[in-house]
Backbone atoms as SQL, in Angstrom:
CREATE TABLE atoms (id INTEGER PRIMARY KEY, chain TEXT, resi INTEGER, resn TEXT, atom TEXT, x REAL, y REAL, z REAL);
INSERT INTO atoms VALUES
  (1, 'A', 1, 'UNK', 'N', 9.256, 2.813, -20.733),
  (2, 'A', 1, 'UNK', 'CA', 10.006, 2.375, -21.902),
  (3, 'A', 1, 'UNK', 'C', 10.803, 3.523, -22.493),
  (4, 'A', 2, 'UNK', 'N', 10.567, 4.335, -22.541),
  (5, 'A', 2, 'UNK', 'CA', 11.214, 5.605, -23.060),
  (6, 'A', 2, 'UNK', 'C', 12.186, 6.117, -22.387),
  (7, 'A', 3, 'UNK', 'N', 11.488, 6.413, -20.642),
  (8, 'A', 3, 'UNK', 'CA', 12.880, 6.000, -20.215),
  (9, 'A', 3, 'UNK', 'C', 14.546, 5.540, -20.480),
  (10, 'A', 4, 'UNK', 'N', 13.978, 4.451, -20.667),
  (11, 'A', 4, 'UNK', 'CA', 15.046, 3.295, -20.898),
  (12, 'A', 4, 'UNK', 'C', 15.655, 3.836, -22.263),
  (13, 'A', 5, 'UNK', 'N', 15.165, 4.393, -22.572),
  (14, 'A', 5, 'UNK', 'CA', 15.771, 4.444, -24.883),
  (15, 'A', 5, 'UNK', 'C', 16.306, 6.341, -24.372),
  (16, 'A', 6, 'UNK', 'N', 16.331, 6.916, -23.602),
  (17, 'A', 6, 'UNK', 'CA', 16.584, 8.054, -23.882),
  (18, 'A', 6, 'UNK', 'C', 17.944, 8.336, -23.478),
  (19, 'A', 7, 'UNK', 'N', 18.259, 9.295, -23.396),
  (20, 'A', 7, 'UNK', 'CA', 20.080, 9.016, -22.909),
  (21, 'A', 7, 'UNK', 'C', 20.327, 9.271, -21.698),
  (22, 'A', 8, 'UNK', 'N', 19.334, 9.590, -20.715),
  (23, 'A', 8, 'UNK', 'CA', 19.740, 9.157, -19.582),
  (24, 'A', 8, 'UNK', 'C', 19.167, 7.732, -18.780),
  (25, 'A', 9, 'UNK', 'N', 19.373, 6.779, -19.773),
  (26, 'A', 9, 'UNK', 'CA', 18.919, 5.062, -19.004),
  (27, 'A', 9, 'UNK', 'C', 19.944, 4.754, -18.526),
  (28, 'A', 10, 'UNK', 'N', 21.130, 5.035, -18.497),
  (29, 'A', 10, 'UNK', 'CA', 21.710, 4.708, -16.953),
  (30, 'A', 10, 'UNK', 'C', 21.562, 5.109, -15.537),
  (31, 'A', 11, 'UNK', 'N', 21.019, 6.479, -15.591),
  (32, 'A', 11, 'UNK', 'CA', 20.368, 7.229, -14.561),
  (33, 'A', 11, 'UNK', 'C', 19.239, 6.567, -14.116),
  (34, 'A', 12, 'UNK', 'N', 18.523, 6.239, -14.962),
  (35, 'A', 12, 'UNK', 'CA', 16.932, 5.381, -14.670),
  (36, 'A', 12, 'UNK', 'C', 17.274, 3.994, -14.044),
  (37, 'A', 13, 'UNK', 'N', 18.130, 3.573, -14.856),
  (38, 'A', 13, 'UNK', 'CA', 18.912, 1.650, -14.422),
  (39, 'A', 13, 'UNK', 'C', 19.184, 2.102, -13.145),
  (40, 'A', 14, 'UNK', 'N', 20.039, 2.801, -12.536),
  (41, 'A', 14, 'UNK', 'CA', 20.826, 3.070, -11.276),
  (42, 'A', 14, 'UNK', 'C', 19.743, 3.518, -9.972),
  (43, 'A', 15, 'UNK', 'N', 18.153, 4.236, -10.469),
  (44, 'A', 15, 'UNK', 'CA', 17.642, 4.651, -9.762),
  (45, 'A', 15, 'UNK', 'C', 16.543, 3.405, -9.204),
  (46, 'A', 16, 'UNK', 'N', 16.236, 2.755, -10.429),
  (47, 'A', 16, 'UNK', 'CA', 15.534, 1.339, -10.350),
  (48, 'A', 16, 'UNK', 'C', 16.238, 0.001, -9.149),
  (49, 'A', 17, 'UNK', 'N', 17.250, 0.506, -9.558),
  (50, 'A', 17, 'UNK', 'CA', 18.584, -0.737, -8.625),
  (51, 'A', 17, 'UNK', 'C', 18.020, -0.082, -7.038),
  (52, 'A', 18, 'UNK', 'N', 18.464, 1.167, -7.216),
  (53, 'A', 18, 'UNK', 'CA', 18.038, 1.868, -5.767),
  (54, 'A', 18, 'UNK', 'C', 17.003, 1.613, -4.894),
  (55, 'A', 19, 'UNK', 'N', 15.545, 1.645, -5.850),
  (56, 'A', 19, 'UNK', 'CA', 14.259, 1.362, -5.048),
  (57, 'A', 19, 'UNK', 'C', 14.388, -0.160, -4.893),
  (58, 'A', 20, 'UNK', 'N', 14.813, -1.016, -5.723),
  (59, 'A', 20, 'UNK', 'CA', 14.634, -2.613, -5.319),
  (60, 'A', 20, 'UNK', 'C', 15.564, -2.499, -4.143),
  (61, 'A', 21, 'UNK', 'N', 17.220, -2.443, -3.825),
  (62, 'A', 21, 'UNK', 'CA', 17.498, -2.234, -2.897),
  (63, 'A', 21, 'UNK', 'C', 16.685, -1.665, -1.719),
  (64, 'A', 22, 'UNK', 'N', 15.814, -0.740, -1.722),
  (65, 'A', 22, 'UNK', 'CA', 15.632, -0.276, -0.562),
  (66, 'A', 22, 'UNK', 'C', 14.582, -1.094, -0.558),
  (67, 'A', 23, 'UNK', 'N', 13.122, -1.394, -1.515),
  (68, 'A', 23, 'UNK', 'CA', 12.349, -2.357, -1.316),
  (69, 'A', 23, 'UNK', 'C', 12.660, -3.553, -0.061),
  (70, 'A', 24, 'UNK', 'N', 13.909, -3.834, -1.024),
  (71, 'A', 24, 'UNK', 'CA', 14.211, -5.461, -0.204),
  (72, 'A', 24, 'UNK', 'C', 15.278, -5.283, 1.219),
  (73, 'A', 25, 'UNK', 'N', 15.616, -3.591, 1.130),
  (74, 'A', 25, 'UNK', 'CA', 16.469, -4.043, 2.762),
  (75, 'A', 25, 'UNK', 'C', 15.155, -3.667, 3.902),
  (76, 'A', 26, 'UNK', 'N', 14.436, -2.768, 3.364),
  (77, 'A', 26, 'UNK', 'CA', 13.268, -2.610, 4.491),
  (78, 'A', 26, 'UNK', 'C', 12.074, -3.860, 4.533),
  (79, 'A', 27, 'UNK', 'N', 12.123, -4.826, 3.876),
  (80, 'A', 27, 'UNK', 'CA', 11.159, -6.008, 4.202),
  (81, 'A', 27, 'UNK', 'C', 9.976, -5.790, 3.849),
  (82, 'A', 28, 'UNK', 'N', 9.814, -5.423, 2.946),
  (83, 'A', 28, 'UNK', 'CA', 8.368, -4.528, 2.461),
  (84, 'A', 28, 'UNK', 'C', 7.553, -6.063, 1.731),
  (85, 'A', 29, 'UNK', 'N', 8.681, -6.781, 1.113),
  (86, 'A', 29, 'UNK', 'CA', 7.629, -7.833, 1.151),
  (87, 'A', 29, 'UNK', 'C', 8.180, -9.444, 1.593),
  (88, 'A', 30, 'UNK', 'N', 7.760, -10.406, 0.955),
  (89, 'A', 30, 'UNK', 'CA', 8.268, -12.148, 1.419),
  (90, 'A', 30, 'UNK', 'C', 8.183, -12.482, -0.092),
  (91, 'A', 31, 'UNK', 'N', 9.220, -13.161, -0.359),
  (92, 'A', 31, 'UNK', 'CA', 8.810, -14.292, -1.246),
  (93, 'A', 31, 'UNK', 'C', 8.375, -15.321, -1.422),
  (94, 'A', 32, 'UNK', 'N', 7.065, -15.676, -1.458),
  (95, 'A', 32, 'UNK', 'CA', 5.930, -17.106, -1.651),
  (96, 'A', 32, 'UNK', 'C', 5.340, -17.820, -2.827),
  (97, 'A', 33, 'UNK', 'N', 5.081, -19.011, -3.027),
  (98, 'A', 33, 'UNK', 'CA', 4.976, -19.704, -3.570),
  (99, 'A', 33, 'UNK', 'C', 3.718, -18.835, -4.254),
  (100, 'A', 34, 'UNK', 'N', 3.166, -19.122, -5.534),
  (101, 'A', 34, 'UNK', 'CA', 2.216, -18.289, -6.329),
  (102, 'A', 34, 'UNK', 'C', 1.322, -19.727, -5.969),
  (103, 'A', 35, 'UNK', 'N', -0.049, -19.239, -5.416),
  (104, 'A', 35, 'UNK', 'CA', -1.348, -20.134, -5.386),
  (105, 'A', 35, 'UNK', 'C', -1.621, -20.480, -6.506),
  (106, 'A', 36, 'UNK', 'N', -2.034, -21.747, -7.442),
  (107, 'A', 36, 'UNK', 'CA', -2.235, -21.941, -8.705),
  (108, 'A', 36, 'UNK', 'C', -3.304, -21.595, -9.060),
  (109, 'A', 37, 'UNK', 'N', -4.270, -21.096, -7.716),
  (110, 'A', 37, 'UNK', 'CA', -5.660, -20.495, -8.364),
  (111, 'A', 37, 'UNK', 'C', -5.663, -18.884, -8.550),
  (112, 'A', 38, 'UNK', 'N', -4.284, -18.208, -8.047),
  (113, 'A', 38, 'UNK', 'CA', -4.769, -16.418, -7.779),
  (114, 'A', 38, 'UNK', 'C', -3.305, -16.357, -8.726),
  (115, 'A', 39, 'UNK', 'N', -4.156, -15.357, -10.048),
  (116, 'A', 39, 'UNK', 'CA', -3.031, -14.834, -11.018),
  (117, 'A', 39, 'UNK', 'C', -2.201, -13.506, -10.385),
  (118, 'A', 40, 'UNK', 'N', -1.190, -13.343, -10.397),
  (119, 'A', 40, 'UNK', 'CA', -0.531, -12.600, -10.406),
  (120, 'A', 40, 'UNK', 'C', -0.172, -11.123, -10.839),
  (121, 'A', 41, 'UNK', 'N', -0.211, -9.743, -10.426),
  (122, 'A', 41, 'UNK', 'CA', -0.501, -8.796, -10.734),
  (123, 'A', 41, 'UNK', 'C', 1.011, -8.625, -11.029),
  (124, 'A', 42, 'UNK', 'N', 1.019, -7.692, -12.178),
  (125, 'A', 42, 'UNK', 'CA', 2.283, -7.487, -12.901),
  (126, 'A', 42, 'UNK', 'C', 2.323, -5.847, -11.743),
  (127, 'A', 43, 'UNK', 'N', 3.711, -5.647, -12.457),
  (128, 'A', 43, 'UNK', 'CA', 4.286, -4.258, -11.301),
  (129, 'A', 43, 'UNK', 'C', 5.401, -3.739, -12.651),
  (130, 'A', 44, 'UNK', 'N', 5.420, -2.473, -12.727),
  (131, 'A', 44, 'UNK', 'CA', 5.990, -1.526, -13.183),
  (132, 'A', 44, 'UNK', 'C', 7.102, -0.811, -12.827),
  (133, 'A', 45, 'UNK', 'N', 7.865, -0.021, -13.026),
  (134, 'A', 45, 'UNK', 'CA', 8.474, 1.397, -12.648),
  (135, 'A', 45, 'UNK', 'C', 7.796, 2.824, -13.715),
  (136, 'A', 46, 'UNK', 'N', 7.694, 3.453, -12.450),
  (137, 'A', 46, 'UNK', 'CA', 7.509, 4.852, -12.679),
  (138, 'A', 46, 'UNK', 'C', 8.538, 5.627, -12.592),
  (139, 'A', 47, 'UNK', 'N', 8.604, 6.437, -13.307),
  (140, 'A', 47, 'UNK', 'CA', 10.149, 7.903, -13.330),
  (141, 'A', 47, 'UNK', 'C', 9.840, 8.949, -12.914),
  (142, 'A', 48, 'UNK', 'N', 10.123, 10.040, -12.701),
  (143, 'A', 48, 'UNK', 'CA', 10.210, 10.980, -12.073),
  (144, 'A', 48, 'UNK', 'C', 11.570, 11.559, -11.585),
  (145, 'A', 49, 'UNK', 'N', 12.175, 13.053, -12.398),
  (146, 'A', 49, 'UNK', 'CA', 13.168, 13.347, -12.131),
  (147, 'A', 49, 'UNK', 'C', 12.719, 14.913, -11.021),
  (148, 'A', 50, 'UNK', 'N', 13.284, 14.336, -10.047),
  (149, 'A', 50, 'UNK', 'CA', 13.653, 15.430, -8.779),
  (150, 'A', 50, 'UNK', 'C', 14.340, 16.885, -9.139),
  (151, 'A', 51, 'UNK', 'N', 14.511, 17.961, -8.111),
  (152, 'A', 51, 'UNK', 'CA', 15.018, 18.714, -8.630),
  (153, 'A', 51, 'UNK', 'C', 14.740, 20.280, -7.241),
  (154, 'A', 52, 'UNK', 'N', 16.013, 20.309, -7.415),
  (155, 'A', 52, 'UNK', 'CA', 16.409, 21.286, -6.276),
  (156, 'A', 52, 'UNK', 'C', 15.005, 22.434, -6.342),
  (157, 'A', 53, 'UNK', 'N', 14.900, 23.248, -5.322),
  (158, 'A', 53, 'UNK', 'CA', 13.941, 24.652, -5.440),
  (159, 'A', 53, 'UNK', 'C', 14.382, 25.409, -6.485),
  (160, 'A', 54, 'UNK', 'N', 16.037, 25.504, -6.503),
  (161, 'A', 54, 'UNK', 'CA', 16.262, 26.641, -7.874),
  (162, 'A', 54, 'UNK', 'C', 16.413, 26.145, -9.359),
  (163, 'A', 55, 'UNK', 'N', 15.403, 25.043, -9.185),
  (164, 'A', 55, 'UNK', 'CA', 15.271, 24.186, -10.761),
  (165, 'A', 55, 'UNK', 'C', 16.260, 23.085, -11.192),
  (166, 'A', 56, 'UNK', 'N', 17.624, 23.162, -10.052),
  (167, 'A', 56, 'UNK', 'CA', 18.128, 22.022, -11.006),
  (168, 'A', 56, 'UNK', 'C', 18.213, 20.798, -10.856),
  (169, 'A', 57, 'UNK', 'N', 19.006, 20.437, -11.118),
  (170, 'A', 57, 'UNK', 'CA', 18.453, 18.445, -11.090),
  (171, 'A', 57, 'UNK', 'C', 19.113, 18.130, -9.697),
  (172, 'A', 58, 'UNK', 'N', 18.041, 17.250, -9.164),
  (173, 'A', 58, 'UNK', 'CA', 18.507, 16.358, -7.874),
  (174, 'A', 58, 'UNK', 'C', 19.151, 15.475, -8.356),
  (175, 'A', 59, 'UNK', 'N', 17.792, 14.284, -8.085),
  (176, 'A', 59, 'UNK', 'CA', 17.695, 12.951, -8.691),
  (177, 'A', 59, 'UNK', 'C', 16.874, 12.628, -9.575),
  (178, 'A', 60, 'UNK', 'N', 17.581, 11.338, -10.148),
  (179, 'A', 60, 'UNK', 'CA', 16.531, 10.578, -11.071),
  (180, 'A', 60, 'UNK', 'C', 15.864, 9.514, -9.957),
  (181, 'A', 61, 'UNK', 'N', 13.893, 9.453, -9.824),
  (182, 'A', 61, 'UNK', 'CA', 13.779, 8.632, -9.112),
  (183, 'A', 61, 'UNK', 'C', 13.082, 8.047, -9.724),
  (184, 'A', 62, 'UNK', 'N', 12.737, 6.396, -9.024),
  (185, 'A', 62, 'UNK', 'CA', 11.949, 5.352, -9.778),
  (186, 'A', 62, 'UNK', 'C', 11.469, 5.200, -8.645),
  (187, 'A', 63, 'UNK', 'N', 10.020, 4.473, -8.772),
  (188, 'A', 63, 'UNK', 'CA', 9.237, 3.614, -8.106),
  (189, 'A', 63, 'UNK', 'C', 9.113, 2.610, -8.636),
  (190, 'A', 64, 'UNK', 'N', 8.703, 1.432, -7.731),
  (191, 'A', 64, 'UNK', 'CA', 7.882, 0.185, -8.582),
  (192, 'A', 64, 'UNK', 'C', 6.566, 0.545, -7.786),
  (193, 'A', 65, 'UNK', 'N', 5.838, -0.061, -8.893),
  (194, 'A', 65, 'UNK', 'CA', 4.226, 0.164, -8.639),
  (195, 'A', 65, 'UNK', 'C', 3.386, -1.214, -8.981),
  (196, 'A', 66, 'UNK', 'N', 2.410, -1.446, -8.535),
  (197, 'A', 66, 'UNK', 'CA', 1.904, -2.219, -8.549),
  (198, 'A', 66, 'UNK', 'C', 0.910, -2.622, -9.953),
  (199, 'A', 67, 'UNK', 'N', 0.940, -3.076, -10.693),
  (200, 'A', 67, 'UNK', 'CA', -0.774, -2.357, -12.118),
  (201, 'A', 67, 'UNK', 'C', -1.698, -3.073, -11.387),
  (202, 'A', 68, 'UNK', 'N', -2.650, -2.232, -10.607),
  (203, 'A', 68, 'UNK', 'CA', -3.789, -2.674, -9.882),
  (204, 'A', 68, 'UNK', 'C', -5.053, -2.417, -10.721),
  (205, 'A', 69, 'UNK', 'N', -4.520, -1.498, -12.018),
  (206, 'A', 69, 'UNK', 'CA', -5.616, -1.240, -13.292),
  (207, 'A', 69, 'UNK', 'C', -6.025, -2.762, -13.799),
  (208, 'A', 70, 'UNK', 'N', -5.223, -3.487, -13.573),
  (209, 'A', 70, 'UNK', 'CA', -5.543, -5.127, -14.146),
  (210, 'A', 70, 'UNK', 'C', -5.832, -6.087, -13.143),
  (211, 'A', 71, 'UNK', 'N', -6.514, -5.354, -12.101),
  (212, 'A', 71, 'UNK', 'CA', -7.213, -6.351, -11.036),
  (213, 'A', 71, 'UNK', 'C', -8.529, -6.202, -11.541),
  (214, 'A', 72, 'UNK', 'N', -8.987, -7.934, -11.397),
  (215, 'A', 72, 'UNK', 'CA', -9.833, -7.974, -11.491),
  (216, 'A', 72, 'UNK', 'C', -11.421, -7.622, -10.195),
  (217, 'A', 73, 'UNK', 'N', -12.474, -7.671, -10.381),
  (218, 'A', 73, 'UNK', 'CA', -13.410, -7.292, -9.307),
  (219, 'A', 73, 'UNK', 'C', -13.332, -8.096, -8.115),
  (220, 'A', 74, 'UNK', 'N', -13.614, -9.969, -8.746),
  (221, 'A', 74, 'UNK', 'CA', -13.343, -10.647, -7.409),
  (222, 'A', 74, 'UNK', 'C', -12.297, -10.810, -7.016),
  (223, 'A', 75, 'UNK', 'N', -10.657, -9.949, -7.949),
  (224, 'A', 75, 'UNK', 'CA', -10.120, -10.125, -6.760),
  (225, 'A', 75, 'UNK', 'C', -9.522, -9.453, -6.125),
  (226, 'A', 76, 'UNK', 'N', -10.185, -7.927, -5.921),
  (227, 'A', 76, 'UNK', 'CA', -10.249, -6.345, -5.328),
  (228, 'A', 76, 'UNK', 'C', -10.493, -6.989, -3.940),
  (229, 'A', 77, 'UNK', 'N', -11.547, -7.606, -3.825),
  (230, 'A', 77, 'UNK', 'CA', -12.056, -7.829, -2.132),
  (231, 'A', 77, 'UNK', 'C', -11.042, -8.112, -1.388),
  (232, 'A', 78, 'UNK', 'N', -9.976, -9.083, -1.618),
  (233, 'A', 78, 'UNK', 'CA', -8.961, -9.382, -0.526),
  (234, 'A', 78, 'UNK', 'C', -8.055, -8.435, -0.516),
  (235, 'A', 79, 'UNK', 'N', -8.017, -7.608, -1.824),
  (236, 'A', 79, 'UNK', 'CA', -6.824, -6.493, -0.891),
  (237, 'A', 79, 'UNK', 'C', -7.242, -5.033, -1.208),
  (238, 'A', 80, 'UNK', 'N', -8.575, -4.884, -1.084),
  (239, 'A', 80, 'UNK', 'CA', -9.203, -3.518, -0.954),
  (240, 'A', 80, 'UNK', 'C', -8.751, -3.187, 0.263),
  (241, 'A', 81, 'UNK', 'N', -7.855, -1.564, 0.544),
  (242, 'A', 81, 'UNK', 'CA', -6.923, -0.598, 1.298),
  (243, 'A', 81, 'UNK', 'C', -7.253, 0.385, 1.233),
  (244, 'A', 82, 'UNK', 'N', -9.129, 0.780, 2.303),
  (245, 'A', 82, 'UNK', 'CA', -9.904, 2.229, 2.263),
  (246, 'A', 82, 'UNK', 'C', -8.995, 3.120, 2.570),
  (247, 'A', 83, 'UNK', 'N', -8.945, 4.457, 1.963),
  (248, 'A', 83, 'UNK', 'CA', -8.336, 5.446, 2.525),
  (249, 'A', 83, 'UNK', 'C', -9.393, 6.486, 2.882),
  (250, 'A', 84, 'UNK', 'N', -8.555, 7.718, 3.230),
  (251, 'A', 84, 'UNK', 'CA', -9.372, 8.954, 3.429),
  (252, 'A', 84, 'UNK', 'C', -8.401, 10.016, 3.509),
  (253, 'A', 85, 'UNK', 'N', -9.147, 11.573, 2.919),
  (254, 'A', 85, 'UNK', 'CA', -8.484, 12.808, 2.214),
  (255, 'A', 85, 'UNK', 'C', -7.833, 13.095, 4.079),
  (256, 'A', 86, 'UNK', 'N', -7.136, 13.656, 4.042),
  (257, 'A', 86, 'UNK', 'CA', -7.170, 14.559, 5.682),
  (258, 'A', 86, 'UNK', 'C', -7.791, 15.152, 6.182),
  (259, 'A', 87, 'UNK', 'N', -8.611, 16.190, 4.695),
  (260, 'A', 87, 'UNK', 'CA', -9.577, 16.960, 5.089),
  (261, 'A', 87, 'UNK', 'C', -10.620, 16.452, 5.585),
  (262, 'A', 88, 'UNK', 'N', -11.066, 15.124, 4.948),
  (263, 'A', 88, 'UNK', 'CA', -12.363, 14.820, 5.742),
  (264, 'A', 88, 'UNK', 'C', -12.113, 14.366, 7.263),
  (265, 'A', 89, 'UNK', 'N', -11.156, 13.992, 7.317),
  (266, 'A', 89, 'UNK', 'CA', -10.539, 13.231, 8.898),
  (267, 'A', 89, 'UNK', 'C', -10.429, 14.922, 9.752),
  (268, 'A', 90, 'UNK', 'N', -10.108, 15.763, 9.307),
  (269, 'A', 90, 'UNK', 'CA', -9.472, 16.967, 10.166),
  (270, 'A', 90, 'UNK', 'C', -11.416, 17.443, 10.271),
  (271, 'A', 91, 'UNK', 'N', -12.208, 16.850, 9.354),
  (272, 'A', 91, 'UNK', 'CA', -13.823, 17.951, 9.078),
  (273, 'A', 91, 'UNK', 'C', -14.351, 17.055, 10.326),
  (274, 'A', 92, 'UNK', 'N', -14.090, 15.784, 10.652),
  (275, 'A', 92, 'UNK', 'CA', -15.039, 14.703, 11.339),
  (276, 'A', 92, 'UNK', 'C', -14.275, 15.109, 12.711),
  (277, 'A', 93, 'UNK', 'N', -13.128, 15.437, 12.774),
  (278, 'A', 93, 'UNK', 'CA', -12.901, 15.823, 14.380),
  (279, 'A', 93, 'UNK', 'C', -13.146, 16.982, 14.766),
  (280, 'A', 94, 'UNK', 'N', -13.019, 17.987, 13.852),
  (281, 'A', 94, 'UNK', 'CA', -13.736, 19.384, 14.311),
  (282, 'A', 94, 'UNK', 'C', -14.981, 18.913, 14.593),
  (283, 'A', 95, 'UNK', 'N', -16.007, 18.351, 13.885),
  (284, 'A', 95, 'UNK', 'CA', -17.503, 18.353, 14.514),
  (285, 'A', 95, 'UNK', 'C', -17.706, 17.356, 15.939),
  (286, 'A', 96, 'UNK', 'N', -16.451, 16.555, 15.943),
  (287, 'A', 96, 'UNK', 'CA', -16.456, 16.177, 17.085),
  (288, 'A', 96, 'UNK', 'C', -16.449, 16.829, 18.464),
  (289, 'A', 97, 'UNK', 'N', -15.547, 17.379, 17.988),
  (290, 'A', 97, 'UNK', 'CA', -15.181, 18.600, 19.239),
  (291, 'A', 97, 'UNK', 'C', -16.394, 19.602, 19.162),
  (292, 'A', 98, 'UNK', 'N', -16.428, 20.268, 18.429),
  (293, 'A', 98, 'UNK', 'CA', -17.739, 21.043, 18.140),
  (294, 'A', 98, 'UNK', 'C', -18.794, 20.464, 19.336),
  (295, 'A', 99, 'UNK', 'N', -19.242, 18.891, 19.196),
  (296, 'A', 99, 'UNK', 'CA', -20.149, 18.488, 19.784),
  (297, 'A', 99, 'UNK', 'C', -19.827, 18.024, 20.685),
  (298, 'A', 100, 'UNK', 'N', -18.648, 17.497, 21.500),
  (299, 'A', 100, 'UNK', 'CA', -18.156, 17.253, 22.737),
  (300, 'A', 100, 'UNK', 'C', -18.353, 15.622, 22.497),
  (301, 'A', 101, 'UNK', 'N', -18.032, 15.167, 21.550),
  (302, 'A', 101, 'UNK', 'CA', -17.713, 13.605, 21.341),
  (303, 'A', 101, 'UNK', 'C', -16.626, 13.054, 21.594),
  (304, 'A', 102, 'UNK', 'N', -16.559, 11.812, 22.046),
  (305, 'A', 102, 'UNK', 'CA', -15.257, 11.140, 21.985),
  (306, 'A', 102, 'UNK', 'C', -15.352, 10.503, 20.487),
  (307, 'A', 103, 'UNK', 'N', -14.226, 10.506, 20.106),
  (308, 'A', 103, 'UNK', 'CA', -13.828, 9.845, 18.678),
  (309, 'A', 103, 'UNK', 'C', -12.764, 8.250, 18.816),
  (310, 'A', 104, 'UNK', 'N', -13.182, 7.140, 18.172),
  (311, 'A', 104, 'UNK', 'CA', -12.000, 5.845, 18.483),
  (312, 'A', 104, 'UNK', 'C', -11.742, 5.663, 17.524),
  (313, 'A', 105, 'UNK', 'N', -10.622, 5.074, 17.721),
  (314, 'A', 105, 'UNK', 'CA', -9.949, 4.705, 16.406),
  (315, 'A', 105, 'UNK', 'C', -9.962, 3.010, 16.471),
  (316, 'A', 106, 'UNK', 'N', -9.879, 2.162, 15.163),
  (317, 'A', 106, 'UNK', 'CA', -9.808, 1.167, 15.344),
  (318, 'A', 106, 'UNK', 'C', -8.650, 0.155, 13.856);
């Protein structure tokens, strides 16, 4: 919101246009009918202004984001998306090797 009220919200408008554009030319999602039983998670933009190594301004960038802070528990299960640090992935193949294991992926 502040964003938007400060004097560079045309920079923010133009960067917002940008990510939906690219959102929607890379197919990132479909548009479907809303199930009348599963509510709908609201989505945001985030800001973030870029900026060369010698400090000065790149870009203004936006994301859209998802508010997954307002999911509820039952309905985490269908789109719980485990991750993992690198480090632990780079710690589990060293001891692999260490021990002469094969490792699979699945």
């Amino acid at each position: 919101r502040d964003a938007m009220k400060s004097p560079q919200c045309y920079e923010w408008k133009c960067a917002e246009e940008i990510e939906l554009k690219t959102i929607w030319d890379m197919g990132t999602f479909e548009v479907v009918d809303q199930p009348h039983n599963i509510p709908l998670l609201p989505s945001r933009f985030t800001y973030r202004v870029k900026r060369n190594k010698d400090g000065t301004l790149s870009k203004f960038k936006a994301r859209l984001v998802s508010r997954g802070d307002m999911q509820t528990e039952d309905e985490s299960s269908t789109t719980f998306a485990p991750t993992s640090r690198f480090t632990a992935i780079r710690t589990i193949i060293s001891l692999a090797c260490q021990e002469c294991m094969t490792l699979k992926h699945w």
